[in-house]
VOGU-3710 file (C-alpha; in Angstrom, 3 decimals, decimal comma):
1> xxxxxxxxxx> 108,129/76,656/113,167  106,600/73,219/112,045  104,527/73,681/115,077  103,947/77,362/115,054  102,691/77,474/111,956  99,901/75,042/112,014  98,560/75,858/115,799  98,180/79,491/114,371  96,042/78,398/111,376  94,198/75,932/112,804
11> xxxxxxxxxx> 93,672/78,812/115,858  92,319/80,842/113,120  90,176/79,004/111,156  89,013/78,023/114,422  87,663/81,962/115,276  86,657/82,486/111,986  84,410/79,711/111,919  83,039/81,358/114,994  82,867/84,402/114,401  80,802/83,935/111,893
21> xxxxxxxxxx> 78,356/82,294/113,465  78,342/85,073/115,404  77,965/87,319/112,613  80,770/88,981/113,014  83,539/89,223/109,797  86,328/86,357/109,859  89,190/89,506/110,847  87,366/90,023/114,225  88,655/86,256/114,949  91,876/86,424/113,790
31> xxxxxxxxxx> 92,747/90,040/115,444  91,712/88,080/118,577  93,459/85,181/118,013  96,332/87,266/117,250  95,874/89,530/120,743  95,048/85,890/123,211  98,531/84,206/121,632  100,429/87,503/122,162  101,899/89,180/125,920  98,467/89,740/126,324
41> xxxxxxxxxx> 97,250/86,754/127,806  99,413/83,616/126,881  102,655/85,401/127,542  101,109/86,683/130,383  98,970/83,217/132,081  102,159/80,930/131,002  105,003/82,718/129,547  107,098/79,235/129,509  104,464/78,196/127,144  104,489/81,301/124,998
51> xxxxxxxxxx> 108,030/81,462/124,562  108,170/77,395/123,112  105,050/77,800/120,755  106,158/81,095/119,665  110,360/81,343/120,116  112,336/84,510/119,556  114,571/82,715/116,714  111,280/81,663/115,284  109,468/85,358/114,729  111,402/86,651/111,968
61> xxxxxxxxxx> 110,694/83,534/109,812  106,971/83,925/110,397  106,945/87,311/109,785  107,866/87,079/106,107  105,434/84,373/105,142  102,666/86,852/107,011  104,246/89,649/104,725  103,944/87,647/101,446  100,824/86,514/102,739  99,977/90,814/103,057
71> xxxxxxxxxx> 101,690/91,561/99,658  98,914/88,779/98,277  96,202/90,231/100,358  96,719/93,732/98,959  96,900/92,639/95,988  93,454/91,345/95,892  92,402/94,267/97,750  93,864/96,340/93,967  91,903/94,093/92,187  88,510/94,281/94,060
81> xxxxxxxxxx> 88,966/97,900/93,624  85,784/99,229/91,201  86,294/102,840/90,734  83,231/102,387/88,663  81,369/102,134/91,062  81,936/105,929/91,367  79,827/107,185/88,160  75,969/107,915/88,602  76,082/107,573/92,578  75,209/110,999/92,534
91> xxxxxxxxxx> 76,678/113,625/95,573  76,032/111,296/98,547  79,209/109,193/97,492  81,291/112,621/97,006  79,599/114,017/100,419  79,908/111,048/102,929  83,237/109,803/101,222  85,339/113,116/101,557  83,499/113,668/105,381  84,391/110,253/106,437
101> xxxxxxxxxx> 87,849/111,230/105,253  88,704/114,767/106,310  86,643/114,501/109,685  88,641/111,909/111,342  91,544/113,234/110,197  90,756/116,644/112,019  89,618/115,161/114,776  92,823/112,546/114,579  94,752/115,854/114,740  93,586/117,403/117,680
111> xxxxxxxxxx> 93,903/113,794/119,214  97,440/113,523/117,762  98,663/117,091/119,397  97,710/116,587/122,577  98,817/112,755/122,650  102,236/113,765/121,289  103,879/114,607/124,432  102,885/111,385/126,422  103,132/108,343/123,152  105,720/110,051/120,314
121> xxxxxxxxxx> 108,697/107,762/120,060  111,571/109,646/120,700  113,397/111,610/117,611  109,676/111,251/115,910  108,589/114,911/114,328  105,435/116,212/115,524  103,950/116,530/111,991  104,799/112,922/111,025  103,374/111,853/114,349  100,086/113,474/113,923
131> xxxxxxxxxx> 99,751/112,857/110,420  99,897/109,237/110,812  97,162/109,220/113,729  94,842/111,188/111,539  95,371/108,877/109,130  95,062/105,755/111,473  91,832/107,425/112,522  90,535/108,005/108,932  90,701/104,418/107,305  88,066/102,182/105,966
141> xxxxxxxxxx> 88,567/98,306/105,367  86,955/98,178/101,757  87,697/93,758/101,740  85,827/93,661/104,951  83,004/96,126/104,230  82,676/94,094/101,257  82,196/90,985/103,291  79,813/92,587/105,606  77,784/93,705/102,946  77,333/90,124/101,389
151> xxxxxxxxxx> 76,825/88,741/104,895  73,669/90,804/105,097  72,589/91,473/101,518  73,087/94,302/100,922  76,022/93,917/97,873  74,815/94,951/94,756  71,747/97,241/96,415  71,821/101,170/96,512  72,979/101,465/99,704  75,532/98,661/99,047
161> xxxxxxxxxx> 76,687/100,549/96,253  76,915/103,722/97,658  78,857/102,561/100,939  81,830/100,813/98,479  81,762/103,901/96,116  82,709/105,743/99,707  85,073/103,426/101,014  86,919/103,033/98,106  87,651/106,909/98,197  88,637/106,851/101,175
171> xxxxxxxxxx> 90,895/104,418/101,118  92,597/105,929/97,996  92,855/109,020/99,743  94,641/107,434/102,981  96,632/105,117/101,592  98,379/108,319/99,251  98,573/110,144/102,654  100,165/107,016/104,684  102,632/107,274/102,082  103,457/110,790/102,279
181> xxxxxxxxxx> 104,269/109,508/105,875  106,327/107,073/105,013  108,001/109,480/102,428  108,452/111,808/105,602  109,741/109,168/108,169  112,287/107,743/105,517  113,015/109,938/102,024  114,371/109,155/99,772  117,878/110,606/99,212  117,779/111,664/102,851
191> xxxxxxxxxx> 116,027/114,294/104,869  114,893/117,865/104,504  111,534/118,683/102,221  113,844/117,785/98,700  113,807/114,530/99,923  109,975/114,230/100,406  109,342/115,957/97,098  112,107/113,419/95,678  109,721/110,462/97,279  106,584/112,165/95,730
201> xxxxxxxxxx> 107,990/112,558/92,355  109,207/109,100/92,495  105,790/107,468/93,889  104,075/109,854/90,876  106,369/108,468/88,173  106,079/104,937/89,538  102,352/104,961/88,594  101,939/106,475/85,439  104,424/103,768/84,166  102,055/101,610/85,839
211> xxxxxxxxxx> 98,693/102,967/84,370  100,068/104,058/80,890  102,368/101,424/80,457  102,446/98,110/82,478  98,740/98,213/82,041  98,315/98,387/78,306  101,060/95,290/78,565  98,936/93,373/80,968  96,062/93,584/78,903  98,196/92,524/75,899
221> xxxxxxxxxx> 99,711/89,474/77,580  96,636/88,616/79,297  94,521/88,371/75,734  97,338/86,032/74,598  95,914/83,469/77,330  93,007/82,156/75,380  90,264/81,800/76,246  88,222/82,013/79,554  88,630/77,674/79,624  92,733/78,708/80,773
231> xxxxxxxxxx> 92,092/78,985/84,110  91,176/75,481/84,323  93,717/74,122/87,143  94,962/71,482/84,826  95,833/73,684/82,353  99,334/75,150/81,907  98,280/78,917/81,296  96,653/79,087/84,454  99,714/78,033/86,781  101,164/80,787/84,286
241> xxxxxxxxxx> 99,160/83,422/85,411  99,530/82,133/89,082  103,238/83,036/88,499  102,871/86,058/86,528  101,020/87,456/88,845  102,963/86,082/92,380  106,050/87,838/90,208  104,220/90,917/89,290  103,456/91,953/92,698  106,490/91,049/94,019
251> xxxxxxxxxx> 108,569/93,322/91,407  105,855/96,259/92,226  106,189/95,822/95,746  110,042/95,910/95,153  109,536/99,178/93,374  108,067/101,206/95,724  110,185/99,772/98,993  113,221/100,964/96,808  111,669/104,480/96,333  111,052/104,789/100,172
261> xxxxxxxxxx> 107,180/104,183/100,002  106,548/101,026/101,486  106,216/97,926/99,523  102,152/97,253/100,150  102,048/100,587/98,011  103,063/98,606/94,906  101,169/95,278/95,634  97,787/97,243/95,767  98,620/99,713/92,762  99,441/96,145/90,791
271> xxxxxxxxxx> 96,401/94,763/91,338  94,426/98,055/90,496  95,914/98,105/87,149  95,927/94,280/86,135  93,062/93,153/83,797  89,624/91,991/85,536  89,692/88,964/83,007  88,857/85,483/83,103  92,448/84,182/83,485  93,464/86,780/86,067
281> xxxxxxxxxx> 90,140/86,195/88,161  90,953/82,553/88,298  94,829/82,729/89,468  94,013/85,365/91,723  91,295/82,647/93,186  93,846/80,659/93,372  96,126/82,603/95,311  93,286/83,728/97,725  92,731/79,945/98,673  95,906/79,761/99,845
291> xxxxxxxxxx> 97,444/83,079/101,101  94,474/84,289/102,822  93,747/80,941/105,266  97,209/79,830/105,265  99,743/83,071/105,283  97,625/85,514/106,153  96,938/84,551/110,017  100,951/84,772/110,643  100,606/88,888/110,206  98,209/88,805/112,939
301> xxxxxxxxxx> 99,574/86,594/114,891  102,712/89,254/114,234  100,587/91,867/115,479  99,197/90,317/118,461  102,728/89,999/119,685  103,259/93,692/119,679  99,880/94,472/121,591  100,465/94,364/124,883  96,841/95,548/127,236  99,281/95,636/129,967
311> xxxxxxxxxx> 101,246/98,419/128,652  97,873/100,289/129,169  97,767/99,111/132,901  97,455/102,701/134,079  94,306/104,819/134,525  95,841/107,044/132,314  96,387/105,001/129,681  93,397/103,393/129,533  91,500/106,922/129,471  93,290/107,706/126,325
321> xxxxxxxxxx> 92,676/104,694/125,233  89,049/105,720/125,403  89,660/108,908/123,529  91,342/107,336/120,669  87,860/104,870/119,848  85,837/107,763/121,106  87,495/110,190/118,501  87,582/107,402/115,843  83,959/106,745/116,391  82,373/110,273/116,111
331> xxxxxxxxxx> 84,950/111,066/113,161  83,859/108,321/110,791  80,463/107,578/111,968  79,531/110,218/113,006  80,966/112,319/109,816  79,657/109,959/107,291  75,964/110,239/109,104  75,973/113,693/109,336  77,288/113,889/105,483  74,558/111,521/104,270
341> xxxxxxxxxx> 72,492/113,852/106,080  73,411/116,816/104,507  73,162/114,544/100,965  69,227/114,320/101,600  69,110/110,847/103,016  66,344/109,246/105,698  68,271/109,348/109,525  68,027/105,070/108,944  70,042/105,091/105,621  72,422/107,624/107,115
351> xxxxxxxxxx> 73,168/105,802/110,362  73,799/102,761/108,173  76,351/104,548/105,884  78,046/105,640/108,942  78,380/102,683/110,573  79,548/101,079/107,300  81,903/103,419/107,152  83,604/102,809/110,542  84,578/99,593/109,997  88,409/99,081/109,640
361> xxxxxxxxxx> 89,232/95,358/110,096  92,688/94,257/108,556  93,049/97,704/106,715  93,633/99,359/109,834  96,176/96,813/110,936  98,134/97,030/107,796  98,262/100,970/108,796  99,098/100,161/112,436  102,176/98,037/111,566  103,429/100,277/108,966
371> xxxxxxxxxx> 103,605/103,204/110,995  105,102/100,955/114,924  107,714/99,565/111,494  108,429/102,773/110,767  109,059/103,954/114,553  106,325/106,462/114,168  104,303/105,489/117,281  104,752/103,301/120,050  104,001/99,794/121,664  101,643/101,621/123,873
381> xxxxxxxxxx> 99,987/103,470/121,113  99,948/100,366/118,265  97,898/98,639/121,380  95,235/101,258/121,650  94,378/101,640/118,181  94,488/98,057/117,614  92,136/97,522/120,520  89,905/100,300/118,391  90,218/98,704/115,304  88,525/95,542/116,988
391> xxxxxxxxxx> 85,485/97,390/118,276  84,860/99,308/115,185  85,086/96,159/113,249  82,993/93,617/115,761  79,792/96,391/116,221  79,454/97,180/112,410  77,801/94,022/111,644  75,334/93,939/114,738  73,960/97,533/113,991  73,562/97,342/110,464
401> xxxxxxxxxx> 71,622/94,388/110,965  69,353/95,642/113,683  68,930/98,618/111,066  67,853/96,379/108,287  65,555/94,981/110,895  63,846/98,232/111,598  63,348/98,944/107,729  59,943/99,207/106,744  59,221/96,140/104,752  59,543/96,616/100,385
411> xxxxxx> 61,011/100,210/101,041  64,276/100,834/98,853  66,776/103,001/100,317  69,377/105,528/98,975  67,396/105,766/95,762  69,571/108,509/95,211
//
């Protein structure tokens, strides 16, 4: 593990570093990374190799520092969430968000049904099955959009604006589906519908306690911290918040696993509900600095062991394979362009909202290894949409930039 852990991070920071001289976001790197250590093409070039860097005894152990590395990650992702950015966008953000929503998933479900036959896992209900594709198909990576934005300037401008407005919609709206998955796959109190509804009723209780009253307490505890001057790292209260925090999403996440909705549910809903203060801006800092480089790269690496390209070795496969980006292209691109459309926006400013909003990144792998943890899908399956997840992410950056390069110079876009 003493070896594992550092070849994987340095392997990491080594793709990131090049990816983004590439222009391409850091994920792109580390989804690759993840893939080129995996069956893929070290286990499959020199399998002696593979097995000492990466032993079976020695998996399990990585794959809970990648997990607390997750919890962190979706944590921050709570945090970064403005729902602000929601008032005065005017219908564009209620247009392209709900199309680049409901359109993949309709299109996912077509997909799903006639994919169910040939890449269900056995004893997996239809509905389940296709519910989670739709929902694979309809996600957004809101950290990583954010990224790409910054990367090309566009954070902070109209268009900027109106693209995170979107994607955080959408990503509130999938994420409460992938749960009703999860709530379907494993309810609570067994199966049968009472046990869904139980799940539901559970998840729904869960966060008005956290809105109405872990919130308020938050805010409370966090005032109590002084002033902004106590997230200095020498001082005391800001290794306080660094463990209030580590313990708050931990207890959260707790909550929801124990409720049968998984436990990234209660990591992200914590960090939506802490206090954008100071204090808490600095410890999560803090945590970023070192979850995100250093834990982080072990859940990919986790997921690059369970995608396997050979396991799409036939024709067959590979066609479907084909389907499943084709689908998950003309669903959110192609839905949020036409919706921006429809809002009364220039065919350039539309094309770049749809783009924007087919990006997935690490969102989409969070998804992916929820639903192959769950037994939902497949190996065979979990390798085709990861293999889509990588495309949608790597082309994002390249055509919004040759957009932006096409703009007519000192016009302002998405004025609306």
């Amino acid at each position: 593990m003493l070896i594992a852990v550092p070849v994987v991070v340095l392997a990491c920071g080594v793709a990131t570093a090049v990816m983004r001289r590439l222009g391409q976001p850091a994920v792109v790197g580390e989804i690759l990374v993840g893939i080129l250590l995996g069956p893929s093409l070290l286990g499959w070039l020199w399998p002696v190799g593979s097995r000492w860097l990466l032993p079976g005894e020695v998996l399990p152990y990585l794959a809970v520092l990648g997990n607390l590395g997750l919890l962190v990650f979706m944590f921050l992702v709570g945090l970064e969430l403005d729902l602000g950015l929601l008032r005065g966008r005017g219908r564009a953000v209620v247009v392209v968000s709900q199309a680049s929503v409901w359109i993949p998933l309709g299109l996912g479900s077509l997909l799903a049904l006639a994919m169910y036959g040939a890449f269900a896992p056995e004893g997996v209900g239809r509905a389940e099955f296709v519910l989670f594709v739709s929902v694979a198909m309809s996600v957004t990576a809101f950290p990583v959009l954010a990224r790409i934005l910054k990367d090309q300037g566009l954070y902070g401008t109209p268009v900027g604006a109106v693209a995170m407005a979107c994607a955080a919609v959408a990503d509130v709206v999938a994420w409460c589906l992938l749960a009703l998955v999860v709530a379907m796959a494993h309810p609570l109190g067994g199966g049968g519908g009472w046990g869904i509804v139980g799940t539901g009723v559970s998840a729904g209780v869960f966060l008005a306690g956290m809105w109405w009253g872990v919130r308020p307490v938050l805010d409370w505890g966090v005032k109590r911290w002084g002033p902004d001057s106590a997230c200095d790292s020498a001082s005391g209260a800001g290794a306080g918040a660094v463990v209030g925090l580590c313990s708050g999403l931990c207890l959260a996440a707790y909550a929801t696993s124990a409720m049968g909705v998984h436990a990234l549910f209660g990591a992200f809903v914590f960090g939506a509900v802490v206090p954008r203060t100071a204090v808490v801006e600095g410890a999560a800092e803090r945590m970023r600095e070192f979850a995100v480089p250093v834990l982080l790269p072990l859940f990919f690496v986790g997921s690059g062991l369970k995608t396997d390209v050979g396991l799409l070795g036939g024709g067959t496969a590979w066609w479907w394979a084909g389907a499943v980006l084709a689908v998950a292209v003309a669903g959110k691109w192609g839905g949020g362009t036409g919706a921006a459309l429809l809002a009364g926006h220039s065919v350039r400013d539309a094309v770049t909202l749809g783009a924007l909003m087919n990006c997935r990144g690490v969102t989409e792998l969070v998804v992916l290894n929820v639903g192959l943890g769950l037994g939902v899908i497949g190996a065979g399956l979990f390798t085709a949409l990861v293999l889509m997840a990588l495309v949608t992410t790597a082309v994002t950056g390249p055509v919004v930039r040759a957009l932006r390069e096409r703009e007519p110079k000192g016009a302002v876009s998405l004025r609306r």
